[in-house]
Structures are given as structure tokens and as C-alpha cells.
Backbone as JSON, one array per atom type, in Angstrom:
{
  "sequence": "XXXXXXXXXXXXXXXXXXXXXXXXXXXXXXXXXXXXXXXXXXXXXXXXXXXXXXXXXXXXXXXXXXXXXXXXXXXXXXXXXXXXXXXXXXXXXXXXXXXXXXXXXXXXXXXXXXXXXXXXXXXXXXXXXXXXXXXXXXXXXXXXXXXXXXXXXXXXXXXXXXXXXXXXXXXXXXXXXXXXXXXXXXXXXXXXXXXXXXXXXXXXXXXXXXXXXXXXXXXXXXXXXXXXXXXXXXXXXXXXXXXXXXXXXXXXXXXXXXXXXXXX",
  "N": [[22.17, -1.58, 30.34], [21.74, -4.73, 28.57], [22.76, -5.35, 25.05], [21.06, -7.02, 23.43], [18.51, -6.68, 24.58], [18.27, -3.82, 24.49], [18.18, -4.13, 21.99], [15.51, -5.74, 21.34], [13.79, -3.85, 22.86], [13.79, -1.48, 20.72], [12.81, -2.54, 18.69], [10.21, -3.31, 19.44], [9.66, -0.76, 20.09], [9.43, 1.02, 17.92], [7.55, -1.16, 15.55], [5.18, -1.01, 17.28], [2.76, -0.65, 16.23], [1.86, -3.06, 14.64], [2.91, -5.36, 16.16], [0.6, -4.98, 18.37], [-1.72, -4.79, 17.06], [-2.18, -7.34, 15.54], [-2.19, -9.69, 17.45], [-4.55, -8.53, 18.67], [-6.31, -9.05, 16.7], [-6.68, -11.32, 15.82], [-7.35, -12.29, 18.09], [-10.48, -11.34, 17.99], [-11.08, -12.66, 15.89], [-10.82, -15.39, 16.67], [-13.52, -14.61, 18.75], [-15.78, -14.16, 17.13], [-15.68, -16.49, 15.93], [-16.95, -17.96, 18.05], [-19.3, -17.2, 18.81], [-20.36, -16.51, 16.47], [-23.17, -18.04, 14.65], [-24.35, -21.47, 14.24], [-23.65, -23.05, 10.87], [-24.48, -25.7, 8.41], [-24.03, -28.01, 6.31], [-24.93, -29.99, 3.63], [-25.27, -32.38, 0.69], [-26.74, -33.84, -2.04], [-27.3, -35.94, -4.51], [-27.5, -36.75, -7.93], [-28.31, -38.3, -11.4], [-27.82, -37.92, -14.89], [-29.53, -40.14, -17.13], [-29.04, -41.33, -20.56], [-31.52, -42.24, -22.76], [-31.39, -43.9, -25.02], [-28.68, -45.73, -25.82], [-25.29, -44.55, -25.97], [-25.57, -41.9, -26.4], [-23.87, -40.35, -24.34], [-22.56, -37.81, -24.52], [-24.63, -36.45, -24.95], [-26.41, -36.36, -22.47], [-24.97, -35.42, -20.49], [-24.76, -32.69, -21.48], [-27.51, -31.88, -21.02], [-27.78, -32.36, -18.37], [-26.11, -29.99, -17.54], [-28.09, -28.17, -18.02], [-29.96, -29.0, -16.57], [-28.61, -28.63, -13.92], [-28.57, -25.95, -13.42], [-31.36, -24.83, -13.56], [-31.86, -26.29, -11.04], [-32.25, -24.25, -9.0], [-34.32, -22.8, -9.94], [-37.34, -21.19, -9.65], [-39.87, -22.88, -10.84], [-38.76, -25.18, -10.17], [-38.02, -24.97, -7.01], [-40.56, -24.55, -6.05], [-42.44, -26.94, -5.36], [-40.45, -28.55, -3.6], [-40.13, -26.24, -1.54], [-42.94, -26.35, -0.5], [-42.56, -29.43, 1.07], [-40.44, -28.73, 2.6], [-40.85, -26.85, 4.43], [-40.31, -24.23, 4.0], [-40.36, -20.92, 2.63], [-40.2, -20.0, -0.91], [-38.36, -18.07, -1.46], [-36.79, -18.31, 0.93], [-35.63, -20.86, 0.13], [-34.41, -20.23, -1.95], [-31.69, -19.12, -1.27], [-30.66, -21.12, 0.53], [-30.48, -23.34, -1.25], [-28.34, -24.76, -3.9], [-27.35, -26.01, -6.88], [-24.44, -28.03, -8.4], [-22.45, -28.84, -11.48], [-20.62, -31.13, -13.22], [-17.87, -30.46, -16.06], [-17.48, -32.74, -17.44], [-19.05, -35.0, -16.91], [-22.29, -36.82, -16.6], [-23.79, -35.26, -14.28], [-25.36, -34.53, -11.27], [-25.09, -31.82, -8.5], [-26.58, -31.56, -6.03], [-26.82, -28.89, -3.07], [-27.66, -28.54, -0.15], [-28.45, -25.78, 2.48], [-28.2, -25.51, 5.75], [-29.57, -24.83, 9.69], [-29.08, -26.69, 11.14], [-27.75, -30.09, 11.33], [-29.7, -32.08, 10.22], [-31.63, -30.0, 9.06], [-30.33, -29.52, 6.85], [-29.63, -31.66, 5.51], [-32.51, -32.9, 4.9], [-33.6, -30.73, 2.89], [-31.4, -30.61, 1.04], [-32.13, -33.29, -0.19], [-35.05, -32.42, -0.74], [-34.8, -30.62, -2.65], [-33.38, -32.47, -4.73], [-35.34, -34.07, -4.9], [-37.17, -33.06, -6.05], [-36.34, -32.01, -8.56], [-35.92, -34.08, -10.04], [-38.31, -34.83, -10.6], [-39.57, -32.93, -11.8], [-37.52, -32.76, -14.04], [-37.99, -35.83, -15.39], [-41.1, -35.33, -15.93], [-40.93, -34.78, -18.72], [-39.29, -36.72, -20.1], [-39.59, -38.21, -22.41], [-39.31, -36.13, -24.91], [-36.97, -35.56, -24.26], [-35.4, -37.54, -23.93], [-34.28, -38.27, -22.25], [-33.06, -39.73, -18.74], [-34.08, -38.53, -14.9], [-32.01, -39.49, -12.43], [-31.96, -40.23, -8.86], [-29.1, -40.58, -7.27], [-27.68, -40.61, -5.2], [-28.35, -39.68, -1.45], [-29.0, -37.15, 0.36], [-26.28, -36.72, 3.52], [-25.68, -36.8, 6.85], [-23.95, -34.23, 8.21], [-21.23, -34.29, 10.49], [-19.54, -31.98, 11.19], [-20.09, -28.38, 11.94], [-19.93, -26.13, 9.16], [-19.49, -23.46, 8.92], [-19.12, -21.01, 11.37], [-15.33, -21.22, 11.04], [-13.0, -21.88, 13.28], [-10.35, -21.79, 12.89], [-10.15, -20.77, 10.31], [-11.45, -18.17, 10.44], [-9.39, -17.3, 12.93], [-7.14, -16.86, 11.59], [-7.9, -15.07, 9.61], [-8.87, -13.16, 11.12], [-5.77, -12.27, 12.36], [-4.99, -11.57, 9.9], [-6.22, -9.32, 9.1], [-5.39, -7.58, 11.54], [-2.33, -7.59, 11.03], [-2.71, -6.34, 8.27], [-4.43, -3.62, 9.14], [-1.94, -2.78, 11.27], [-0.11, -2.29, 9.43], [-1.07, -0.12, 8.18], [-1.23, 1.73, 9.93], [1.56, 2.27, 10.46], [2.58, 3.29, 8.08], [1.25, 5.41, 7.83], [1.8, 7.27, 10.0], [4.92, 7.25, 9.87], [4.75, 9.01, 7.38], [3.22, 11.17, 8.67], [5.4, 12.24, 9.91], [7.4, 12.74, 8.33], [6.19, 15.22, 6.87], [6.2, 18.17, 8.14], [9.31, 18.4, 7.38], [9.35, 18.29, 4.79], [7.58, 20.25, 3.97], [8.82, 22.49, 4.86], [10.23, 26.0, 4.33], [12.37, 27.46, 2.61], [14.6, 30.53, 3.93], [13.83, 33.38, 3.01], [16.29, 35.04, 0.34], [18.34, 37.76, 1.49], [18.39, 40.85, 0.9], [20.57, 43.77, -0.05], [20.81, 46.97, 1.07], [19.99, 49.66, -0.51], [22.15, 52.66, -0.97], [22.42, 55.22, 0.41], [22.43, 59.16, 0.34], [21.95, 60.49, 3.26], [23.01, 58.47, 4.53], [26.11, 57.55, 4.59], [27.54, 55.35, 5.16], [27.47, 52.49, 4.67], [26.17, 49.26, 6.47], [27.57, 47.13, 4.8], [30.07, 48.03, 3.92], [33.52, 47.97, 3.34], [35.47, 48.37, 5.98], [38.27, 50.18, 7.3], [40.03, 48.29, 9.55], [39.04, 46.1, 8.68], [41.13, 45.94, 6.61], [43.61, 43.62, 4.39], [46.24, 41.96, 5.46], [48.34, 41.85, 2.91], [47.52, 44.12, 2.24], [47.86, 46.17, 3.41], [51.62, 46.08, 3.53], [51.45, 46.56, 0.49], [50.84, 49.29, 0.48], [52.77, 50.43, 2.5], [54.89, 49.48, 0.56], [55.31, 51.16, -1.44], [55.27, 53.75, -0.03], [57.39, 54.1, 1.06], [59.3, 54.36, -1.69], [58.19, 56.61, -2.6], [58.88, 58.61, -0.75], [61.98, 57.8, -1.37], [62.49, 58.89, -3.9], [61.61, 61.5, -3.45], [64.14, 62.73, -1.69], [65.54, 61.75, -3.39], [65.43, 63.72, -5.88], [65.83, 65.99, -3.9], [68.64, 65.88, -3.48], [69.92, 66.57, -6.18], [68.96, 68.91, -6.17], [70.26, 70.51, -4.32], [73.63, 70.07, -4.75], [76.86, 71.12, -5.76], [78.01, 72.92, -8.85], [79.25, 71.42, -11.76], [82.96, 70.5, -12.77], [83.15, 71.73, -15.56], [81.92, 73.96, -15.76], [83.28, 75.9, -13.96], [85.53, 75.92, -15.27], [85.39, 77.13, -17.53], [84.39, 79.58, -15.92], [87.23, 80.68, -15.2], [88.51, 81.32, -17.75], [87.43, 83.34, -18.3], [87.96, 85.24, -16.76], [90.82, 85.69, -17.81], [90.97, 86.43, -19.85]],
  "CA": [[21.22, -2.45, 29.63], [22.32, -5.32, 26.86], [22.57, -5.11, 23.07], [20.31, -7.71, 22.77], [17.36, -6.45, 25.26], [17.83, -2.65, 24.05], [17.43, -3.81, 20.29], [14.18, -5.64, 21.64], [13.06, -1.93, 23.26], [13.8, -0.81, 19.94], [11.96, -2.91, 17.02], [9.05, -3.28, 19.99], [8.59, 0.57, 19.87], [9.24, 0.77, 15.78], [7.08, -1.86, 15.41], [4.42, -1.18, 18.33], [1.15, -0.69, 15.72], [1.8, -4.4, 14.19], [2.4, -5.93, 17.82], [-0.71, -5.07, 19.41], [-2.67, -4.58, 16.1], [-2.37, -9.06, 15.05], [-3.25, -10.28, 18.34], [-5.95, -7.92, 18.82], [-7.62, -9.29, 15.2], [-6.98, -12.84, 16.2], [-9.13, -12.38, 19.33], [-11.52, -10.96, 16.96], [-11.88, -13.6, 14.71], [-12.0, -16.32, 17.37], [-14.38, -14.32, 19.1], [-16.51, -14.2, 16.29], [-15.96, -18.37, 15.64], [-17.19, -18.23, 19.25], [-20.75, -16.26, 19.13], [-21.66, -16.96, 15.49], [-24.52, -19.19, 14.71], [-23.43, -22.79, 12.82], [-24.03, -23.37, 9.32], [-24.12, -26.85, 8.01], [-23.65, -28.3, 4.65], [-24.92, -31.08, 2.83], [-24.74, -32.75, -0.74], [-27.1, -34.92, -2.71], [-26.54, -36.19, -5.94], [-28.58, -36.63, -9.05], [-27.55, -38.45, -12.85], [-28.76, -38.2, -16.05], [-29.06, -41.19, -18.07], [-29.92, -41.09, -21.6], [-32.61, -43.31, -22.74], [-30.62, -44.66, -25.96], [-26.98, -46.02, -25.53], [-24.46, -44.22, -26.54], [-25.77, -40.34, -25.95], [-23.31, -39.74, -22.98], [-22.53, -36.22, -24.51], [-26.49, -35.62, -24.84], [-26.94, -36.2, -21.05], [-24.04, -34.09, -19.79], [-25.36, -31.07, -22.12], [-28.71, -32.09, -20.33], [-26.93, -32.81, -16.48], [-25.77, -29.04, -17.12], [-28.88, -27.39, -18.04], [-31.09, -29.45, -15.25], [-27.98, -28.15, -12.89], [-29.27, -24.31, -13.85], [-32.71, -25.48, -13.1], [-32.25, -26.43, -9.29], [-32.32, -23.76, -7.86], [-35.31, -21.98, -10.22], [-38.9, -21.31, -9.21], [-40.59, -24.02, -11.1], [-38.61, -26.14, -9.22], [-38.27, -24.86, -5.8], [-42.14, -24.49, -5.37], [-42.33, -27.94, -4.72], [-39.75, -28.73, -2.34], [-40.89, -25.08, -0.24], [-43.88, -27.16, 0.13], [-42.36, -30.18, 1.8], [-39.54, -28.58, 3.69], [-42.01, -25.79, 4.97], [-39.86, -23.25, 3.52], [-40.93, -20.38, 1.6], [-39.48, -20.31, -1.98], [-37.45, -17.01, -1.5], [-36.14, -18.96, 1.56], [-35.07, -21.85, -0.37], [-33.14, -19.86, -3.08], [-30.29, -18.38, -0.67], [-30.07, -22.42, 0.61], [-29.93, -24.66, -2.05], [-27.71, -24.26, -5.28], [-26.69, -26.9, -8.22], [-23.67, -27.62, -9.44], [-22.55, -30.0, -12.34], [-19.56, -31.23, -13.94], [-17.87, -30.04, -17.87], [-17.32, -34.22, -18.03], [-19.82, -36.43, -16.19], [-23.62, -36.03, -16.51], [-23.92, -35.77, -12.95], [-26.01, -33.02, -10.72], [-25.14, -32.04, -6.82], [-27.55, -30.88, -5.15], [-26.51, -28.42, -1.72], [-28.2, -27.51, 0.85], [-27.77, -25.43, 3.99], [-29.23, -25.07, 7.73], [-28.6, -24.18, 10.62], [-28.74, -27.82, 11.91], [-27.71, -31.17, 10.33], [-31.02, -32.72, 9.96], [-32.75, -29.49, 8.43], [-29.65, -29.59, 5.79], [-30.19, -32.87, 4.78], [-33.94, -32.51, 4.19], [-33.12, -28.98, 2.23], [-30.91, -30.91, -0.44], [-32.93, -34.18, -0.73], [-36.35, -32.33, -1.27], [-34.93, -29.89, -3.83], [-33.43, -33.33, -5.33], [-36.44, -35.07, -5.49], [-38.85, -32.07, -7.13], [-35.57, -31.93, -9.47], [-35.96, -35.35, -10.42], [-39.87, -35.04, -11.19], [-39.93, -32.26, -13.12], [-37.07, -33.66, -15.25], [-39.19, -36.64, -15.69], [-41.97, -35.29, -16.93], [-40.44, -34.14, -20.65], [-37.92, -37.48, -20.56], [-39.97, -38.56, -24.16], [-39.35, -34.99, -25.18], [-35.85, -34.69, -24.27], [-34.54, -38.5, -24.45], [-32.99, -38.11, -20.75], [-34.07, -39.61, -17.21], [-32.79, -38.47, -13.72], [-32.18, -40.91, -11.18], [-31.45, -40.13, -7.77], [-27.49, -41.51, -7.6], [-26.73, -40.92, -3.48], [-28.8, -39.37, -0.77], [-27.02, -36.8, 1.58], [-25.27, -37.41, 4.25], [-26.02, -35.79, 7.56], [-22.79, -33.51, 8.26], [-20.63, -34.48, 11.57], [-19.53, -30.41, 11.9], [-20.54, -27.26, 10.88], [-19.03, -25.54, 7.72], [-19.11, -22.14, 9.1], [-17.75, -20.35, 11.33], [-14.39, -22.12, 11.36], [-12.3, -21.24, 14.44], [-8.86, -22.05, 12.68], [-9.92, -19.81, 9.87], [-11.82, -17.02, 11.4], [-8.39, -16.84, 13.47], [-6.55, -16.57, 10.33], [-8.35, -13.99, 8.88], [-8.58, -11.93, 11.67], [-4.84, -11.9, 12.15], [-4.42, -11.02, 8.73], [-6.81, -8.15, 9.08], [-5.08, -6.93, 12.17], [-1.44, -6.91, 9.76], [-3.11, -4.72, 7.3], [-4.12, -2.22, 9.68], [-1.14, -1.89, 11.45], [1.29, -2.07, 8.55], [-1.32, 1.12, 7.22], [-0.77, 2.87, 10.88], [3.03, 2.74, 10.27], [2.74, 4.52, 7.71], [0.93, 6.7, 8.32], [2.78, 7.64, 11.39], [5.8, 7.74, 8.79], [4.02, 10.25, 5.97], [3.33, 12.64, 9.72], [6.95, 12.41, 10.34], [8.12, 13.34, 7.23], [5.61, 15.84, 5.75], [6.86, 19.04, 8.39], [10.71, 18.92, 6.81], [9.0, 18.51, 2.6], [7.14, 21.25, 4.04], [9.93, 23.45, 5.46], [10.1, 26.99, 3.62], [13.88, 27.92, 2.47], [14.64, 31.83, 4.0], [14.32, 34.12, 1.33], [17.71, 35.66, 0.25], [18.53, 39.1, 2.28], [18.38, 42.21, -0.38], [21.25, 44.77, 0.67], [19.82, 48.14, 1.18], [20.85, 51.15, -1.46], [23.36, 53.77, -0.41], [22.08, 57.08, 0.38], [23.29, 60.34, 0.95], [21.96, 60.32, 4.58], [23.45, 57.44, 5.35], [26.8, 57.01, 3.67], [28.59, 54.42, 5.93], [26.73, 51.42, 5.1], [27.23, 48.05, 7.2], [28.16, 46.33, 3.97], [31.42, 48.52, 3.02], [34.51, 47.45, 4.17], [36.03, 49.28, 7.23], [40.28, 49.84, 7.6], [40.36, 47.03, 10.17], [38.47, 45.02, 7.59], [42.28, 45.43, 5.32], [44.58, 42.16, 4.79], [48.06, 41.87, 5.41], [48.85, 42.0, 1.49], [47.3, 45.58, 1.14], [49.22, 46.97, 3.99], [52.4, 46.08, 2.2], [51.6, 47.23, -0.51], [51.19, 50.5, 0.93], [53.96, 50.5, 2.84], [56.57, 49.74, 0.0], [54.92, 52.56, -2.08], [55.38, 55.27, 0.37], [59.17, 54.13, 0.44], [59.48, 54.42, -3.18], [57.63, 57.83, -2.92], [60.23, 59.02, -0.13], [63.86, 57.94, -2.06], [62.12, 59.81, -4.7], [61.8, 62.9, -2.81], [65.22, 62.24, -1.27], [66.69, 61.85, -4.89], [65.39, 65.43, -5.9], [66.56, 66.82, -2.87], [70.1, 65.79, -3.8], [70.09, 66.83, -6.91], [68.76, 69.85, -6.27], [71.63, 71.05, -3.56], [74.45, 69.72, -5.3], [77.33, 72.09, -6.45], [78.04, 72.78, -10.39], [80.58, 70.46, -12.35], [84.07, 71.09, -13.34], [82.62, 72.0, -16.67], [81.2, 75.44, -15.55], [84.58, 76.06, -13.42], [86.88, 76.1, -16.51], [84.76, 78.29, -18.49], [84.67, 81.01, -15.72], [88.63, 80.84, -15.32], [89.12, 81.39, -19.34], [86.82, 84.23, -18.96], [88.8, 86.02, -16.21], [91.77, 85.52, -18.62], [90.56, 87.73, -20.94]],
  "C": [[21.98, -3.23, 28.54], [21.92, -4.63, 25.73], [21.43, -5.88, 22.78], [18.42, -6.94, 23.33], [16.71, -4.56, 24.51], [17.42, -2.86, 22.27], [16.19, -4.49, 20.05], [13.33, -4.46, 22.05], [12.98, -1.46, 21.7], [12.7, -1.32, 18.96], [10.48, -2.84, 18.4], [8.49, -1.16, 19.6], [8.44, 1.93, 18.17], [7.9, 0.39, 15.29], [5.53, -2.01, 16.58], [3.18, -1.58, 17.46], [0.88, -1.86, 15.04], [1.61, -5.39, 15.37], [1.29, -6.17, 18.83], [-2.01, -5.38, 18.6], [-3.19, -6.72, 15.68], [-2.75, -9.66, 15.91], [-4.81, -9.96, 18.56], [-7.06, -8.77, 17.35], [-7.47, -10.32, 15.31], [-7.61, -13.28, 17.23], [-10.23, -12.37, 18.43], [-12.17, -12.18, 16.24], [-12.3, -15.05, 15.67], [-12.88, -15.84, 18.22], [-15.66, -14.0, 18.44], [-16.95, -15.72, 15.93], [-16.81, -18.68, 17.16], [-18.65, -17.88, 19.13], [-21.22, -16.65, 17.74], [-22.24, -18.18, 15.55], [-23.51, -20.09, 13.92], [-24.01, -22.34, 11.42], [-23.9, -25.24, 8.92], [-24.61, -26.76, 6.77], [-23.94, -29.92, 4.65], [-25.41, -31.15, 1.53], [-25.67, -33.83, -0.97], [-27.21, -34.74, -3.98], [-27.54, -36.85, -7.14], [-27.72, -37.0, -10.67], [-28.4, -38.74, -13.55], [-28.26, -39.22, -16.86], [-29.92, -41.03, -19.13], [-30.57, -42.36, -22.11], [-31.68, -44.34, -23.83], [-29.31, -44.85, -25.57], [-26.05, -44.96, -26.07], [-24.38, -42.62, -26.59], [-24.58, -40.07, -24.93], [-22.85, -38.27, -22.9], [-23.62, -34.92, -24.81], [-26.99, -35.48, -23.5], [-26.12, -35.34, -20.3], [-24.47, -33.11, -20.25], [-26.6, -31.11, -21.13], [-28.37, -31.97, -18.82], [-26.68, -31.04, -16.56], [-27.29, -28.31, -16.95], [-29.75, -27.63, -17.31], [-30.08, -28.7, -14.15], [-28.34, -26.7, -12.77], [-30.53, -24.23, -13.36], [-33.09, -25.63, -11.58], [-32.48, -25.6, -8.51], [-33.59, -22.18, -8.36], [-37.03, -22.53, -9.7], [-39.87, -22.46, -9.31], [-40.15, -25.13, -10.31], [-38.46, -26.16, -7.84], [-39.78, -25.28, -5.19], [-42.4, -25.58, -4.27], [-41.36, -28.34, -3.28], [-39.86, -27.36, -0.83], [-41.67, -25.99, 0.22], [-44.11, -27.98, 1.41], [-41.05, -29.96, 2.89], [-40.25, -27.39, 4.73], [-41.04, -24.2, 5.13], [-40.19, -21.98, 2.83], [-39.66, -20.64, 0.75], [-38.25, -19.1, -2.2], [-36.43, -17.65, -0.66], [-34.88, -19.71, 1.12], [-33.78, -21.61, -1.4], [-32.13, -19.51, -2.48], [-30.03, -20.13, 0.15], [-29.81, -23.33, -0.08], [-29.5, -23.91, -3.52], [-27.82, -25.92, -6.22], [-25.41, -26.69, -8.64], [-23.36, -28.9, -10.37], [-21.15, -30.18, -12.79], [-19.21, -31.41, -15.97], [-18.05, -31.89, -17.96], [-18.04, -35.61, -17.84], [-21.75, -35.53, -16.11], [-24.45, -36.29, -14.66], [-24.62, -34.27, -12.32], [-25.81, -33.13, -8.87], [-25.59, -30.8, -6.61], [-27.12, -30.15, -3.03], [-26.89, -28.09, -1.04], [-27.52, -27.1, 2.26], [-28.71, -25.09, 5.27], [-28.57, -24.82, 8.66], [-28.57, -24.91, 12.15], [-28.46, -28.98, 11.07], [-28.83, -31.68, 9.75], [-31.36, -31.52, 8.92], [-31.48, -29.36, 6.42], [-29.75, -30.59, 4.71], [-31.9, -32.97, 3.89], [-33.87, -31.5, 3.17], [-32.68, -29.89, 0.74], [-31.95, -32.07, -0.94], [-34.21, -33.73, -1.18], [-35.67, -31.72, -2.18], [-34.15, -31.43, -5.02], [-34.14, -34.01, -6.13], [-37.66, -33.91, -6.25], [-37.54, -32.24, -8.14], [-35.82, -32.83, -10.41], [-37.58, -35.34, -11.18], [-39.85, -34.1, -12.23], [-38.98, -32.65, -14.14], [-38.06, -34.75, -16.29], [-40.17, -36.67, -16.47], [-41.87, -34.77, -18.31], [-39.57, -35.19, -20.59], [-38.44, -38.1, -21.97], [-39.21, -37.38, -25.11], [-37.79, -34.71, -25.34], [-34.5, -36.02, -24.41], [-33.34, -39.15, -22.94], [-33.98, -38.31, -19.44], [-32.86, -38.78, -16.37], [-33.04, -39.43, -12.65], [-31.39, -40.25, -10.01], [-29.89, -40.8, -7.68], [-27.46, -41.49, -5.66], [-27.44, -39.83, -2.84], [-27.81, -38.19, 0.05], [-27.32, -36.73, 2.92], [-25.62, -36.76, 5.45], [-24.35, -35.39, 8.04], [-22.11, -33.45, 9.93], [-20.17, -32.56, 12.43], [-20.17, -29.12, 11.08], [-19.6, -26.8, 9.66], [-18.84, -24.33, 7.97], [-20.08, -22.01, 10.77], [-16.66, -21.87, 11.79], [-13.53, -21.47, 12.35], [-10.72, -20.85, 13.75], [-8.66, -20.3, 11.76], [-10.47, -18.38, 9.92], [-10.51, -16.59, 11.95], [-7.33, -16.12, 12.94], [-6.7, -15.39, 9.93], [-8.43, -12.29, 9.41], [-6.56, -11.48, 12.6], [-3.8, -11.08, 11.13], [-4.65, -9.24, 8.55], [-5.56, -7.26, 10.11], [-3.44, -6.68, 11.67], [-1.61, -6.39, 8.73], [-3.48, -3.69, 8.25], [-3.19, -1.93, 10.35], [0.14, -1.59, 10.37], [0.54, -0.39, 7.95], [-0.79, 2.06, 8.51], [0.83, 3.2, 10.87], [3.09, 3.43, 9.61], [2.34, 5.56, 7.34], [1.57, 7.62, 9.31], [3.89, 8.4, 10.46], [5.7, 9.16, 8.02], [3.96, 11.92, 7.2], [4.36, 13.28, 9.56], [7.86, 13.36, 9.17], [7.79, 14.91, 6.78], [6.19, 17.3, 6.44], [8.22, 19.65, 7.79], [10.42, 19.23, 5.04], [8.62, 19.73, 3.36], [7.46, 22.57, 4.65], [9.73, 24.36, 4.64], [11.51, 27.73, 3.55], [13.49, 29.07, 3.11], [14.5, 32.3, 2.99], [15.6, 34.87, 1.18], [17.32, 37.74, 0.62], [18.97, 40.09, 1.13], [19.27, 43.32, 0.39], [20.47, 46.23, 0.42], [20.29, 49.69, 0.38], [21.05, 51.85, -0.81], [22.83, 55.21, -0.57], [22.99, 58.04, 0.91], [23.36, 60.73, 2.69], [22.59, 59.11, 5.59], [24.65, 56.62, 4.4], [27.69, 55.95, 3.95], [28.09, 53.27, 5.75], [27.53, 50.35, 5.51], [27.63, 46.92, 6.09], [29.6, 47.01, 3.63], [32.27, 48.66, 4.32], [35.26, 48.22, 4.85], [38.05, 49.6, 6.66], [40.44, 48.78, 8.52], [40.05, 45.79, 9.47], [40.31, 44.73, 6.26], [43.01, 44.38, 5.86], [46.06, 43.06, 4.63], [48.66, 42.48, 4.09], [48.25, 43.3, 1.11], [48.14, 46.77, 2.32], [50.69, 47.35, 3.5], [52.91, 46.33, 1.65], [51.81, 48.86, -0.29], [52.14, 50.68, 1.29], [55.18, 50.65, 1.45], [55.78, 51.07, -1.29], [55.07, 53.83, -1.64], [56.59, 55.28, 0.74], [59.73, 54.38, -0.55], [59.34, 56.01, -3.26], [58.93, 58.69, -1.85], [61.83, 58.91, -0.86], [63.3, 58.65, -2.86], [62.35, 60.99, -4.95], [63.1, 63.37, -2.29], [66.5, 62.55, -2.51], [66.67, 63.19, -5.64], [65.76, 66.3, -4.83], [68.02, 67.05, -3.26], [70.69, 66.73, -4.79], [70.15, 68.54, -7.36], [70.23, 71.45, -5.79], [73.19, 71.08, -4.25], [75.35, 70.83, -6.17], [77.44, 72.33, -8.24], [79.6, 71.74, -10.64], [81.78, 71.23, -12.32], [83.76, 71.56, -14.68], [82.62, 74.0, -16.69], [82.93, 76.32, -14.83], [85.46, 76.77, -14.07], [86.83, 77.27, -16.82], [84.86, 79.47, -17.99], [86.15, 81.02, -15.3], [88.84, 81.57, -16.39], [88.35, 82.75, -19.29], [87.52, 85.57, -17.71], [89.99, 86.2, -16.68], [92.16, 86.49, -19.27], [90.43, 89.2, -20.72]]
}
């Protein structure tokens, strides 16, 4: 087999629970862009003008706090009415939002066709607009409709691209967690190994005085042989040298003395 093909065998079966795990969650997600329902999205738009010149940072304070407003009771009622919504309905479809710098209000709605989206934002627009209205003595501020919305060419949800996305992503978090998990298996048997315990020699009794710890005569080295050896040479001339000594006739000393005494 090559180098190159066996170090494909290799990261493939390293790497198996990422491999199968990212395709699998990118089916997923476009099979999900596939079967869910649409959503559509549209936008109409709403500005406050203040009655006197020169307010433009009295109608933005105002543009925010009517943007807070769109999507409460007093003002839904109305537009439930004419979209044939109930008003609980209406609150999870249409929001407000506004900008810190322009006294401006956009109005969003959502359906679950273009047409009913469009209707959705323009009625909660236009009750927006009335009840403003009626306090503009009071508060110094009209609203004027600014731009109608738009009917929406695609849906806004599900998106295929990112549905696909997402479920690829998903399917590289779970297998990067099955690696290691796999890993943590692998490991945790050797952390969890149990040293031997150290072997306790067994005290020396009278019934049993040979124990297999004490060192035999075949168990001696070279260097105590030896030693023995030149010790029981030493101990022999020894014996050897008193022998001599022992046998050995008397001196000329002793000799003399009994001559001089036969003399006499």
C-alpha cells in the first residue's frame, strides 16, 4: 500500500466521528430548509414631524416612544380588527423599531405569504398613525405615513444556504465532543491502573530456618572465595612455622655449657 493512501486510512479512521458527523448535519439543515413552512418579511415606515420648526430632537424623543407603542394593545386592537387577526396574534407578528438619530418609525410585519405580510405592517402602521394623532395638540408631534411596504420577492426564513451552515456546524460540535470522548475512554483504564503493593518478607522462625531470602554458598562471588582461600594459606605456613620450630635441635649455646660441665 502507498504512504500517501495509508496516511488517508489513517486520519479517515482518527478522524471517523467528524467525517460522517458534518455531512450528516448538513443534510439536516437542508432538509429542514426543505419541509419548513416560509416566513416572509415586510417593512413600512412611519415619521414624526414636529408641528413647530426647529424641534427635530422633540420628534425623535417622540419617533422613539411611538416606536414602543406599535406593538402595544391600545394599538394593536385596531389593526386585529382589519387584518382579522386576533390581538395576541398580532403581537408575535408585528414589532417597531426606531432610530437614536432620525425621528423615523419601521413598522414589520410577518406571514406566511407576501400579501398577508404586507397588510400586517401597513394596518399596524395606519392604527399607529391615528392614535398618534389624536394627542398631536398635546404632544406638538404628527405622524405621517413616509413609505408603504413592499411586497417581499422571497421568503426570510428558512434559508437553505444558512440552514446548511448551521447544520454543518452542529454536526462539528458533536463529533469534535465524540472524539473526545472516545479519548477520556482510552485513557481513563491506565490513570486508573493500581501500582502492586510492595511484597513484605516473611519473619524467620525456628521451624523454618532456611528462608528463601538468605543467601545460599552458590549464591558466593568470586572476591569471597579468595579471600578464603588466601586465609587458609596464611593459617597453614603458620602451622608449618610452629612445626619447625618446634623439631629443631638446640643451639651451640647449650653445647658449650654441657662440655665445661663435663670438665669439671
Amino acid at each position: 500500500m502507498s504512504e500517501p493512501r495509508r496516511s488517508a486510512r489513517n486520519l479517515v479512521r482518527r478522524w471517523w466521528p467528524v467525517v460522517l458527523a458534518v455531512p450528516l448535519g448538513a443534510a439536516g439543515g437542508a432538509g429542514y430548509a426543505a419541509v419548513a413552512h416560509p416566513s416572509y418579511t415586510a417593512n413600512s415606515y412611519v415619521i414624526v414631524v414636529p408641528q413647530n420648526p426647529g424641534e427635530s430632537a422633540t420628534a425623535v424623543n417622540f419617533a422613539q416612544a411611538y416606536g414602543r407603542l406599535a406593538g402595544q394593545p391600545q394599538v394593536l386592537a385596531v389593526a386585529a380588527a382589519e387584518t382579522g387577526h386576533s390581538r395576541t396574534q398580532l403581537e408575535a407578528l408585528v414589532h417597531g423599531t426606531t432610530s437614536p438619530d432620525a425621528p423615523m418609525i419601521e413598522i414589520t410585519g410577518t406571514g406566511g405569504r407576501p400579501q398577508e405580510a404586507v397588510e400586517t405592517a401597513d394596518a399596524v402602521a395606519r392604527s399607529l398613525v391615528s392614535f398618534a394623532n389624536a394627542s398631536s395638540r398635546e404632544t406638538g408631534v404628527r405622524l405621517v405615513p413616509l413609505a408603504p411596504a413592499a411586497e417581499p420577492d422571497k421568503p426570510t426564513t428558512p434559508s437553505a444556504q444558512l440552514d446548511v451552515a448551521v447544520g454543518g456546524a452542529a454536526g462539528l460540535l458533536i463529533g469534535a465532543l465524540v472524539m473526545m470522548t472516545r479519548r477520556r475512554g482510552g485513557a481513563e483504564p491506565e490513570a486508573a491502573a493500581v501500582p502492586p503493593a510492595p511484597v513484605t518478607p516473611r519473619p524467620r522462625t525456628e521451624e523454618d530456618p532456611a528462608r528463601d531470602d538468605a543467601p545460599s554458598a552458590a549464591a558466593k562471588t568470586p572476591a569471597a572465595d579468595t579471600l578464603a582461600a588466601r586465609i587458609e594459606q596464611v593459617g597453614k605456613a603458620a602451622k608449618t612455622e610452629r612445626t619447625e620450630r618446634t623439631e629443631k635441635p638446640a643451639g651451640p649455646e647449650k653445647t658449650t655449657k654441657s662440655a665445661a660441665g663435663s670438665g669439671r
